[in-house]
Backbone bond lengths (Angstrom), bond angles and torsions (degrees), N, CA, C in turn:
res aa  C-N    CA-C-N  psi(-1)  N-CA   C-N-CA  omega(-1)  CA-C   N-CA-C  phi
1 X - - - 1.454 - - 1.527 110.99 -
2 X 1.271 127.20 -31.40 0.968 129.48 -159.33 1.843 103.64 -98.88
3 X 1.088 101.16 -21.08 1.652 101.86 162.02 1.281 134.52 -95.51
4 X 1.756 101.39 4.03 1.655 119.21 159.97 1.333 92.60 -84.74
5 X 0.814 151.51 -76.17 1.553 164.57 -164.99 1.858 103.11 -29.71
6 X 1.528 103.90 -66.84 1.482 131.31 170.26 2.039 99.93 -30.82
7 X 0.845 77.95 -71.33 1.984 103.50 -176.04 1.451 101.24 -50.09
8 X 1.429 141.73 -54.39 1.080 138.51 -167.13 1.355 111.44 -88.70
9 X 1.443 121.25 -22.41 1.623 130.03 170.13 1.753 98.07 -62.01
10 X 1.491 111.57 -65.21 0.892 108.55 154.47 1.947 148.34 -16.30
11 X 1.016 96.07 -74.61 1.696 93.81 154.91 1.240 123.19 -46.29
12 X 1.621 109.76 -67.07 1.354 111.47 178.93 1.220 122.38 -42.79
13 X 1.310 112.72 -54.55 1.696 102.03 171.79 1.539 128.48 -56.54
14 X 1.379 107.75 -34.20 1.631 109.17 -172.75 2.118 87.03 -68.41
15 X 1.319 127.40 -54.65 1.362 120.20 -159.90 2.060 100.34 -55.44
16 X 1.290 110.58 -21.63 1.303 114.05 -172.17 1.516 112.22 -65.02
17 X 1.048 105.62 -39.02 1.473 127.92 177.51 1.744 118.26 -100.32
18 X 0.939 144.04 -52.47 1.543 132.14 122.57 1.786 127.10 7.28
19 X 1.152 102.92 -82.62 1.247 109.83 -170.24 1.589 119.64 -64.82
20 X 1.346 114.03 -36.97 1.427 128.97 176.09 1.134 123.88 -59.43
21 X 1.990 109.06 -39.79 1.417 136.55 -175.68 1.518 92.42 -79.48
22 X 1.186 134.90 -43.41 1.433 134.81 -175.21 1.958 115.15 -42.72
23 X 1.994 75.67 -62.79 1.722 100.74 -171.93 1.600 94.56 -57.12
24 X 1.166 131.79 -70.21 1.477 138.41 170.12 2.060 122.52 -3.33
25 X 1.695 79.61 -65.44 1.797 89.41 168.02 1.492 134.21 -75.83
26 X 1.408 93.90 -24.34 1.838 116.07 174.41 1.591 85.91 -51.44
27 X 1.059 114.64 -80.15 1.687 144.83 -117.41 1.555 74.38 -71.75
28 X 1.926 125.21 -62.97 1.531 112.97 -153.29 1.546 86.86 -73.46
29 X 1.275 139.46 -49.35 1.499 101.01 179.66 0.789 161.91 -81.57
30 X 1.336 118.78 5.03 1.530 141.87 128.07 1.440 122.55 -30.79
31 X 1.200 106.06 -55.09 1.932 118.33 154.22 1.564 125.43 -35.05
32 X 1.408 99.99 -54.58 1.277 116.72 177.86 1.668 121.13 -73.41
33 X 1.391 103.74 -26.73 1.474 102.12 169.95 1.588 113.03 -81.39
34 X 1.399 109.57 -30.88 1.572 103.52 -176.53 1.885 96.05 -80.78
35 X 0.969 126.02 -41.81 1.885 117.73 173.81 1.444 89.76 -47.32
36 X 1.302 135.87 -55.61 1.555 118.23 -161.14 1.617 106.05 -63.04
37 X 1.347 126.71 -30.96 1.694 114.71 -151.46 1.729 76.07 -110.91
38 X 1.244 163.72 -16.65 1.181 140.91 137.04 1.579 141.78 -46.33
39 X 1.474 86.84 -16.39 1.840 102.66 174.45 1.099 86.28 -85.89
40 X 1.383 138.22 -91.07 1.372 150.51 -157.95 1.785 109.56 -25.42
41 X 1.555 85.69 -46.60 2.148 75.08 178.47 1.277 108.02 -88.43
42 X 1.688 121.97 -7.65 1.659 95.03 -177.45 1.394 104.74 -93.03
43 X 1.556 106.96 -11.45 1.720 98.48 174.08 1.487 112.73 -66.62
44 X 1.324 105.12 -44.73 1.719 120.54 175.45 1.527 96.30 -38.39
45 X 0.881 143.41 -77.35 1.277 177.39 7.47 2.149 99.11 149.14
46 X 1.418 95.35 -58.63 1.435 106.02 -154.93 2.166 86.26 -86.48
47 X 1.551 98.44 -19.21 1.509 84.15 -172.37 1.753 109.25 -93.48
48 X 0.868 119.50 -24.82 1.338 128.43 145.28 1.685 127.10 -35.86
49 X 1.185 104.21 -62.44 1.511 95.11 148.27 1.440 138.89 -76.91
50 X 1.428 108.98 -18.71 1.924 89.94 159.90 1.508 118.28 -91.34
51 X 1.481 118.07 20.33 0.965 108.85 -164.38 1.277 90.23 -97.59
52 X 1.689 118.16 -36.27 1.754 128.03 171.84 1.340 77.87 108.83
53 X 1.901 140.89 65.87 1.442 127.84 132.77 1.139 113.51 -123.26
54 X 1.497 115.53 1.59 1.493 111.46 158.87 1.748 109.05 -133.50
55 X 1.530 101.53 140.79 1.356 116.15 -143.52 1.423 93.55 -107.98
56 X 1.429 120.34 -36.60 1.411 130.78 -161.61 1.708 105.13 -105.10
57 X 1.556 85.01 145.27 1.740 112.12 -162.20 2.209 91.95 -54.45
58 X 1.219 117.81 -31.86 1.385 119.36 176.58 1.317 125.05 -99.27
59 X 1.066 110.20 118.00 2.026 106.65 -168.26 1.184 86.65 -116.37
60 X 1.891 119.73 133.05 1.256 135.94 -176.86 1.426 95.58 -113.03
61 X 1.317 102.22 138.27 1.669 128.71 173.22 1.628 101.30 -14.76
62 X 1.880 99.45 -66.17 1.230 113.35 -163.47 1.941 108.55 -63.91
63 X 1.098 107.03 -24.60 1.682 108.35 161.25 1.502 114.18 -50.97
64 X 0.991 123.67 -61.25 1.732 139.44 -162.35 1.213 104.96 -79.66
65 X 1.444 103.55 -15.65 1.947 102.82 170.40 1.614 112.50 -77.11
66 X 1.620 102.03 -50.53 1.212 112.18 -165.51 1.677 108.56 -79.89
67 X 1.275 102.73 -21.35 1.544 106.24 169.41 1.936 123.61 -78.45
68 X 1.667 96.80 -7.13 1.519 99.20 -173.79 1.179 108.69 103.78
69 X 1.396 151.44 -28.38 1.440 151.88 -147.71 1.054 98.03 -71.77
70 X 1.304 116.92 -61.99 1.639 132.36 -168.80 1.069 115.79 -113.07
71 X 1.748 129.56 135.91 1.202 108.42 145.09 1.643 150.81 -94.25
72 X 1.560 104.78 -15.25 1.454 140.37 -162.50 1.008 105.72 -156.48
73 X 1.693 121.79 128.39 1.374 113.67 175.20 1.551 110.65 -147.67
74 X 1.134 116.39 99.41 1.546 134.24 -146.43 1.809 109.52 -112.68
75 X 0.967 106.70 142.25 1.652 113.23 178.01 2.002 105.38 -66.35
76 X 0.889 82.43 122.10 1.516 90.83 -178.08 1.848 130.78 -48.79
77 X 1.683 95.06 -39.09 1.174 115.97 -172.81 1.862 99.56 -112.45
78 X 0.875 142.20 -13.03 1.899 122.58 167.12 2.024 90.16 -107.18
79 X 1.737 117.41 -23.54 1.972 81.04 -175.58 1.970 86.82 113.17
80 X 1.708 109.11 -45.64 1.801 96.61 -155.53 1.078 102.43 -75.90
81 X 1.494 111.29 161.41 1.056 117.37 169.42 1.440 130.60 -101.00
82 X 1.523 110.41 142.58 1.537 123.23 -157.39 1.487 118.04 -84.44
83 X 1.516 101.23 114.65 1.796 107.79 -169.23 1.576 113.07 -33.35
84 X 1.101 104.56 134.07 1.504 129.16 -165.54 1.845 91.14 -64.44
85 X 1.311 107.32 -38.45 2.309 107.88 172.04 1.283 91.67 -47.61
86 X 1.594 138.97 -56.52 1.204 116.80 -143.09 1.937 108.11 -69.72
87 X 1.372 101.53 144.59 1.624 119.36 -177.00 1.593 113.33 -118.99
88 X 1.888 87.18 160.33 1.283 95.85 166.24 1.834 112.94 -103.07
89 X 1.571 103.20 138.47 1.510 98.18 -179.36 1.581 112.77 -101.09
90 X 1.164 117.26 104.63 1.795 136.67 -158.93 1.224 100.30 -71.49
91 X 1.347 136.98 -46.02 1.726 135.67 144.68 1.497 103.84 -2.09
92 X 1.345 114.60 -85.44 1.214 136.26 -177.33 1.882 139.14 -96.28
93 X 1.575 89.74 3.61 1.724 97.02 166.36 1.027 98.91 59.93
94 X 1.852 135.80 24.07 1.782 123.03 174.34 1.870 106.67 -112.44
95 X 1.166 87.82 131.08 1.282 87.18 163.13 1.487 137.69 -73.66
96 X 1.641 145.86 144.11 1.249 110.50 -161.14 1.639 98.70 -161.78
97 X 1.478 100.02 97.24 1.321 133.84 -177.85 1.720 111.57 -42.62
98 X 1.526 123.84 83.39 1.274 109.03 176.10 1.867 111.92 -72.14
């Protein structure tokens, strides 16, 4: 009995530490993929305006397509792809997912 007991203390602790460390790495790289596809359009974004083809403080996806910057610009973590409305606000270097 006491080495069923042993065994299941056992588990429990390794899942205590396991599972947390899991959620932990999910979460920052998930982070890290959305920092990557937010750099990518505000650079798109910032070179477009020094280039002088976008004039306005908001550059929409669908701008940077039709200008060449971009071609596809997809959520990192489901695959879909992100409405061509959503913009970058050059004021503030944020990207902003309509």
């Amino acid at each position: 009995m006491l080495k069923i007991v042993n065994i299941i203390l056992f588990i429990i602790s390794i899942l205590l530490i396991v599972l947390p460390t899991f959620y932990v790495v999910k979460k920052e790289y998930n982070d890290n993929l959305w920092l990557v596809t937010n750099k990518k359009v505000i650079e798109a974004a910032n070179r477009c305006r020094n280039e002088d083809k976008c004039f306005d403080n908001k550059v929409t996806i669908n701008t940077l397509k039709e200008n060449g910057y971009l071609d596809l610009v997809v959520n990192p973590i489901t695959k879909e792809v992100i409405n061509p409305e959503s913009y970058v606000d050059l004021d503030s270097n944020t990207f902003v997912i309509v």
